[in-house]
Backbone as JSON Lines, residues from 0, in Angstrom:
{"i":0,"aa":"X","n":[-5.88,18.18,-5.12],"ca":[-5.11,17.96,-3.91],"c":[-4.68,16.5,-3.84]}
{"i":1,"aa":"X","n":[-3.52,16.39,-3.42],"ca":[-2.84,14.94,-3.6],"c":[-3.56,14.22,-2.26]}
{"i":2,"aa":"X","n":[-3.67,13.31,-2.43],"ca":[-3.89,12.44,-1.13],"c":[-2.64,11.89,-0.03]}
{"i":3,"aa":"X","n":[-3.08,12.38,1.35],"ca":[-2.08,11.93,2.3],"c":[-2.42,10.48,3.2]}
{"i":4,"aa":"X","n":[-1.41,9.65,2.83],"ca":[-1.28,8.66,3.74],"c":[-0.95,7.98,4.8]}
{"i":5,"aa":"X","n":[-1.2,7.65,5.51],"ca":[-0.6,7.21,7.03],"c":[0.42,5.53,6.36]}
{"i":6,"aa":"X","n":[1.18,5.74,6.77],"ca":[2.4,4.35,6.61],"c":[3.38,4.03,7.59]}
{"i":7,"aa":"X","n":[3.78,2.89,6.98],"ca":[5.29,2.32,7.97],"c":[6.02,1.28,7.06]}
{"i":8,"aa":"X","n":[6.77,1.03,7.67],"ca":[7.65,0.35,7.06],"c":[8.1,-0.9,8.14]}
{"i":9,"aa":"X","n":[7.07,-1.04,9.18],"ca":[7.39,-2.22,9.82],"c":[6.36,-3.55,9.31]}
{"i":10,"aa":"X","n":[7.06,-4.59,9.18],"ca":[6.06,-5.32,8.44],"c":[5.22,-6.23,9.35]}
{"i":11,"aa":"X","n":[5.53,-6.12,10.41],"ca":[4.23,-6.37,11.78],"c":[3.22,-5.85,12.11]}
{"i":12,"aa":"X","n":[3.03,-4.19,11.33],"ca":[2.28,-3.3,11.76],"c":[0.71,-4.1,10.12]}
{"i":13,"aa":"X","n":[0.08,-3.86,10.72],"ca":[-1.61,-4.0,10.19],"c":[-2.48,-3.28,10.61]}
{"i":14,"aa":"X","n":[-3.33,-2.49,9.51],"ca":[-4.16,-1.81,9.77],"c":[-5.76,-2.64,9.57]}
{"i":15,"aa":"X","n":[-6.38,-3.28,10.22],"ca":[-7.77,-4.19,10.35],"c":[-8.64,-3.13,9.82]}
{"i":16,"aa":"X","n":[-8.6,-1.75,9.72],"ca":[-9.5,-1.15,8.92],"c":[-9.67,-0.5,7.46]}
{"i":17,"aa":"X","n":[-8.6,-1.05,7.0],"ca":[-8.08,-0.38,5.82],"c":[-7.63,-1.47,4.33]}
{"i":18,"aa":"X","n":[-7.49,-0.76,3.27],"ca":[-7.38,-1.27,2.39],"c":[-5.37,-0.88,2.42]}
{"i":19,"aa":"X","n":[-4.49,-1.54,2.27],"ca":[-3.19,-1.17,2.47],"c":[-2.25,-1.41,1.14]}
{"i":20,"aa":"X","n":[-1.58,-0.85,0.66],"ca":[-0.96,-0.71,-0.75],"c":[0.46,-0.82,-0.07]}
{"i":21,"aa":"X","n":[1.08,-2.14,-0.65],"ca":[2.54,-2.28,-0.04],"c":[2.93,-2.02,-1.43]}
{"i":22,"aa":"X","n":[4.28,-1.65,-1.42],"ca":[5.0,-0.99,-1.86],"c":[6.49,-1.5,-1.76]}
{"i":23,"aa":"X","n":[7.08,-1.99,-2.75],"ca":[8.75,-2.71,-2.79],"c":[9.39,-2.95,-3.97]}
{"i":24,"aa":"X","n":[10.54,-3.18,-3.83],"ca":[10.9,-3.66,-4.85],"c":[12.47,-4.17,-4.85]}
{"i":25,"aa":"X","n":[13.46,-5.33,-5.4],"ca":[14.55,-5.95,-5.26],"c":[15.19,-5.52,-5.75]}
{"i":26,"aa":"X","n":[15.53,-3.66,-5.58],"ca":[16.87,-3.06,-5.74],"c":[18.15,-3.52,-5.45]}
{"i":27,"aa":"X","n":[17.93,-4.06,-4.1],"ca":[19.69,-4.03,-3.52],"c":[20.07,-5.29,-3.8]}
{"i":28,"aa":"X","n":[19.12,-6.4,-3.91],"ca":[19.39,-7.35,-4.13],"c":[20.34,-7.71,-6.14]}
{"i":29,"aa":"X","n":[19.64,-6.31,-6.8],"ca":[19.72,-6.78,-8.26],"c":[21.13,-5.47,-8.45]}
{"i":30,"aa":"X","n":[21.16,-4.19,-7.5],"ca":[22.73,-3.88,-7.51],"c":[23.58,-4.71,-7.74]}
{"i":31,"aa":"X","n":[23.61,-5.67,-6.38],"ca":[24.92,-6.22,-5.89],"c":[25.22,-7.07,-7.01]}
{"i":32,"aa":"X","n":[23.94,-7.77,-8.0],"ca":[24.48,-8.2,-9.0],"c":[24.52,-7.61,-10.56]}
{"i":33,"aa":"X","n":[24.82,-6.08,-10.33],"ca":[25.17,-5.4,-11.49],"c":[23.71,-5.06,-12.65]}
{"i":34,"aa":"X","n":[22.52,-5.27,-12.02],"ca":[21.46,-5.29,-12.76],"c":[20.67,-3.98,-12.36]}
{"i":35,"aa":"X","n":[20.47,-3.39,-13.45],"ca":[19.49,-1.91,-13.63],"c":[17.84,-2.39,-12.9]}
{"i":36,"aa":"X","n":[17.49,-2.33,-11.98],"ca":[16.08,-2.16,-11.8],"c":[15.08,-1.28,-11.95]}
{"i":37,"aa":"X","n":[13.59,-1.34,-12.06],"ca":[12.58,-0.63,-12.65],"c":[11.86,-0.3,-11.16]}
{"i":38,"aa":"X","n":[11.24,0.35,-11.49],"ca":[9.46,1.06,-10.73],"c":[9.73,0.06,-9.49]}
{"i":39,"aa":"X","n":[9.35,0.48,-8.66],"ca":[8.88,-0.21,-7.43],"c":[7.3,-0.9,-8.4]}
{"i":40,"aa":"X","n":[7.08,-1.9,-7.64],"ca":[5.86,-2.61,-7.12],"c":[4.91,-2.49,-6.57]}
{"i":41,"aa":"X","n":[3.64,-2.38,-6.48],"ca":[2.97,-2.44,-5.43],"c":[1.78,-3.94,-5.22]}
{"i":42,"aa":"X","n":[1.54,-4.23,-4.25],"ca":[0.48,-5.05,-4.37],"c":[-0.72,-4.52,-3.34]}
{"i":43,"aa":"X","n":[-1.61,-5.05,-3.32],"ca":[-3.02,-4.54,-2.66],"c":[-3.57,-5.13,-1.74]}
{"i":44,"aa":"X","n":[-3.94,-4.94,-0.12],"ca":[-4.22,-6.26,0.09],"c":[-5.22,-5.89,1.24]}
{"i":45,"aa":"X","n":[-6.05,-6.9,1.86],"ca":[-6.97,-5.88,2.56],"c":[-7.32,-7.41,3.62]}
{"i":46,"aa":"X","n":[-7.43,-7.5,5.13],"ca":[-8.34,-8.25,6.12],"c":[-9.63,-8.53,5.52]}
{"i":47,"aa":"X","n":[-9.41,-9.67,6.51],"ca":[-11.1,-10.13,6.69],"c":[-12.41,-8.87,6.79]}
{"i":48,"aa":"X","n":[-13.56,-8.57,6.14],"ca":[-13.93,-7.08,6.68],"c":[-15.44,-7.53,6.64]}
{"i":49,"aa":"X","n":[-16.28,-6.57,7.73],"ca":[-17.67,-6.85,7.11],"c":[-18.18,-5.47,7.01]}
{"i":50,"aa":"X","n":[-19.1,-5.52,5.42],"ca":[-19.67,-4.59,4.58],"c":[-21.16,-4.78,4.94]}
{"i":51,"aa":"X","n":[-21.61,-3.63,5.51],"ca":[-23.03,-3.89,4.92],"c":[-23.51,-5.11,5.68]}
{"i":52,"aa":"X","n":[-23.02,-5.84,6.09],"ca":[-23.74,-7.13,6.77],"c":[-23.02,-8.2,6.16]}
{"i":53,"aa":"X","n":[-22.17,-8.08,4.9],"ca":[-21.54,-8.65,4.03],"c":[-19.97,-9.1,4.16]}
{"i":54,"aa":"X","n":[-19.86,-10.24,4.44],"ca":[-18.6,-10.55,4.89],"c":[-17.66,-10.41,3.42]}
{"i":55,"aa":"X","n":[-16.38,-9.5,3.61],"ca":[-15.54,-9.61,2.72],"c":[-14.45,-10.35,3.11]}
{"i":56,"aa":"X","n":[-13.82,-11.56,2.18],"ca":[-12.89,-12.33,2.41],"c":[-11.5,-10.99,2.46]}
{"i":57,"aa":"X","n":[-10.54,-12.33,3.33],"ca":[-9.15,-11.11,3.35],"c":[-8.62,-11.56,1.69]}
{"i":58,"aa":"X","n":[-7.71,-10.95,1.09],"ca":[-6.82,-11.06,-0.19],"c":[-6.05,-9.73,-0.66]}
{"i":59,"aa":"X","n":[-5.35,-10.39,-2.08],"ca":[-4.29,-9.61,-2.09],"c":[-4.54,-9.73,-3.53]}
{"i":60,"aa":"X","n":[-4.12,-8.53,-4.1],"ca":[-4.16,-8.09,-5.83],"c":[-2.75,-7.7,-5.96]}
{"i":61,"aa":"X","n":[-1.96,-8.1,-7.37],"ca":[-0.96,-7.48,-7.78],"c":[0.03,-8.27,-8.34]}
{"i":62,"aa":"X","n":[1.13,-8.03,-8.81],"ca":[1.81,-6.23,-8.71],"c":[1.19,-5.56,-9.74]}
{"i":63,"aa":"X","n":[0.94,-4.44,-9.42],"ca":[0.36,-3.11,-10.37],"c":[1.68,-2.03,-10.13]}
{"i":64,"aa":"X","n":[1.55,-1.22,-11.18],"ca":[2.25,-0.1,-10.99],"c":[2.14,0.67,-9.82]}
{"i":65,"aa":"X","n":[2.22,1.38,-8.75],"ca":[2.33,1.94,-7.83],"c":[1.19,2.75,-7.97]}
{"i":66,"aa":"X","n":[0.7,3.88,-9.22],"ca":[-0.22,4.84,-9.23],"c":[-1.7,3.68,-9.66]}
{"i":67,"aa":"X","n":[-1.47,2.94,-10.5],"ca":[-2.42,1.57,-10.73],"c":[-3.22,1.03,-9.34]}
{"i":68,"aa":"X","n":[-2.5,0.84,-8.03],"ca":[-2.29,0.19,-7.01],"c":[-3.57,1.5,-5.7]}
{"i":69,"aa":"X","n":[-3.0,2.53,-6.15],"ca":[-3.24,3.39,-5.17],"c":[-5.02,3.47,-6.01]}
{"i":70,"aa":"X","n":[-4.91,3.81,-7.22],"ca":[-6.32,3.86,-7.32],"c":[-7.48,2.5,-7.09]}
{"i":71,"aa":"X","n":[-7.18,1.36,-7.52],"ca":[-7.46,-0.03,-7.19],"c":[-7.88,-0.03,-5.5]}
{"i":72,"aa":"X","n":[-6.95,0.51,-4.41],"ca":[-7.27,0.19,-2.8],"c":[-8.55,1.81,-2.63]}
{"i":73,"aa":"X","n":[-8.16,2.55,-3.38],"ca":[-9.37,3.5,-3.37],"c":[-10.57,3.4,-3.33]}
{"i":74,"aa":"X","n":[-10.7,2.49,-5.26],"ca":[-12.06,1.84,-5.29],"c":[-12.52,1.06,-4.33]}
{"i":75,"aa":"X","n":[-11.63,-0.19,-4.03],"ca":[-11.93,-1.11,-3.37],"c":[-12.54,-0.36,-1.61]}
{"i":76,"aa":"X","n":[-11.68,0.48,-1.2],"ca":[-12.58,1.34,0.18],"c":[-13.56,1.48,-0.36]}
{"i":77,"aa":"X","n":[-13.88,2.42,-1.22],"ca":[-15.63,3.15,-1.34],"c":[-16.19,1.36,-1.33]}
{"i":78,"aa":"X","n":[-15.89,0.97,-2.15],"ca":[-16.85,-0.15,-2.29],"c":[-17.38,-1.26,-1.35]}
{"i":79,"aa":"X","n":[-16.52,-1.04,-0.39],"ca":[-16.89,-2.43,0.53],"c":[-16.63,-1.24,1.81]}
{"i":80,"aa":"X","n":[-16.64,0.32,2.05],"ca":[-16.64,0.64,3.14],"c":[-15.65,0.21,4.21]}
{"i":81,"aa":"X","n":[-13.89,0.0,3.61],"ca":[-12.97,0.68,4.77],"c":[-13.22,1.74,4.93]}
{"i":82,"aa":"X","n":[-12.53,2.1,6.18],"ca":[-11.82,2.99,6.53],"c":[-10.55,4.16,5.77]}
{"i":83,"aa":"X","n":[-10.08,3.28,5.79],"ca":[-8.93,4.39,5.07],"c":[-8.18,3.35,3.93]}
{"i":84,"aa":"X","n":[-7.33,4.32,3.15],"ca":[-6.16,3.45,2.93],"c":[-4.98,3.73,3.25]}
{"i":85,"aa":"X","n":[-3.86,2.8,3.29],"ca":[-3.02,3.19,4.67],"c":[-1.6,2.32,3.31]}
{"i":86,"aa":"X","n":[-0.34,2.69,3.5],"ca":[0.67,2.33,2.86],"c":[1.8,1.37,3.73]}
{"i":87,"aa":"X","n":[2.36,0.56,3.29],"ca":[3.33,-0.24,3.6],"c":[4.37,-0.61,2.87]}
{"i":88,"aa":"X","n":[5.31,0.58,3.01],"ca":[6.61,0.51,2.23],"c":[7.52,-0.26,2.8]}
{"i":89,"aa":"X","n":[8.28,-1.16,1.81],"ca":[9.85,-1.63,1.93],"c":[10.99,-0.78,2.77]}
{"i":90,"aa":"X","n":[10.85,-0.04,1.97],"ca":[11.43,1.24,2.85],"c":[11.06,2.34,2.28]}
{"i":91,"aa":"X","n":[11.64,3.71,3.58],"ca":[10.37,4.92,3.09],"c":[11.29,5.84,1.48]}
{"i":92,"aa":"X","n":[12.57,5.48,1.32],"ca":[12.85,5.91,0.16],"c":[12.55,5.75,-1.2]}
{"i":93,"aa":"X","n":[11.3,4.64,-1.12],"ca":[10.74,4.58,-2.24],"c":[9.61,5.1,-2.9]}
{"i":94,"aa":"X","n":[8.85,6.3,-1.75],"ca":[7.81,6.82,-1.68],"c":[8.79,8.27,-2.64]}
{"i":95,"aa":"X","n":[7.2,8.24,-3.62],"ca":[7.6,9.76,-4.45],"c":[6.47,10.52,-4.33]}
{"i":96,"aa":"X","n":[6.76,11.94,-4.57],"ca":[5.69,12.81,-4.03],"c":[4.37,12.72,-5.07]}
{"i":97,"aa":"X","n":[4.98,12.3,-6.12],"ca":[3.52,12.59,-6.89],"c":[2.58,11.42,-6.36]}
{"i":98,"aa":"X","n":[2.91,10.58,-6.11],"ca":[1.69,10.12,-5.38],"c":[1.16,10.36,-4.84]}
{"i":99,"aa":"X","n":[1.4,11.7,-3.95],"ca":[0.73,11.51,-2.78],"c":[1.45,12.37,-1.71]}
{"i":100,"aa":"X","n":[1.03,12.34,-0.33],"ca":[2.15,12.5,0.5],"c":[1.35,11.51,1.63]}
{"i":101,"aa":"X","n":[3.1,11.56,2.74],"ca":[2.75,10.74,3.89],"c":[3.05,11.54,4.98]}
{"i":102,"aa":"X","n":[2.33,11.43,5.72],"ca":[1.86,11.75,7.07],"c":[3.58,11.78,7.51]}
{"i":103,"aa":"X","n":[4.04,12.83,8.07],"ca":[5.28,12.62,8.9],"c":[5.99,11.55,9.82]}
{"i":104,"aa":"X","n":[5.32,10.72,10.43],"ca":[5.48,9.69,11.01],"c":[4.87,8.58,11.11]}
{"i":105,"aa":"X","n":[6.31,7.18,10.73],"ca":[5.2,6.02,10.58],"c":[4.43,5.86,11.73]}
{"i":106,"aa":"X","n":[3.45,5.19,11.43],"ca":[2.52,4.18,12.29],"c":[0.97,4.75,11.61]}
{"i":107,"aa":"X","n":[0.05,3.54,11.95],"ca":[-1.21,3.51,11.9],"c":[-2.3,4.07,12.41]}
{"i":108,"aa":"X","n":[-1.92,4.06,13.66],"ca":[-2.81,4.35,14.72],"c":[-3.67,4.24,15.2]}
């Protein structure tokens, strides 16, 4: 069973309980100048959190491949005990199904 994600695409929105896999990449920018672009991006990035009694610093991993990315914020939940992991796309046309699916409507909640 694929895993479903909660996302948005507003870049104000933060989830404080979660490990979050953004997701982008400089399509329109590399159109307008006649250039073929690849794979979206993802990077990894997670709040300040406390584990266990164990303070985890906030940071950010990446770019990984997108399926690279999603398993990486996986581990990283089990391991330090988020909550969820939650997505933050560029925009939502860059989301493909084999990853996954997303929850019908952005937001966090």
């Amino acid at each position: 069973m694929k895993p479903a994600y909660q996302w948005t695409d507003d870049d104000d929105e933060v989830a404080f309980d979660a490990i979050t896999v953004g997701i982008g990449n400089d399509a329109a920018a590399l159109e307008e100048l006649g250039i073929e672009f690849g794979e979206p991006a993802a990077s990894v990035y997670w709040p300040d959190w406390v584990a266990q009694g164990d303070k985890v610093q906030a940071g950010m991993q990446g770019p990984y491949p997108v399926p690279a990315a999603l398993e990486i914020a996986d581990v990283l939940r089990k391991v330090w005990a988020f909550d969820r992991v939650v997505i933050s796309l560029q925009e939502r046309s860059l989301w493909r199904d084999e990853w996954g699916t997303l929850t019908e409507f952005p937001g966090y909640d």
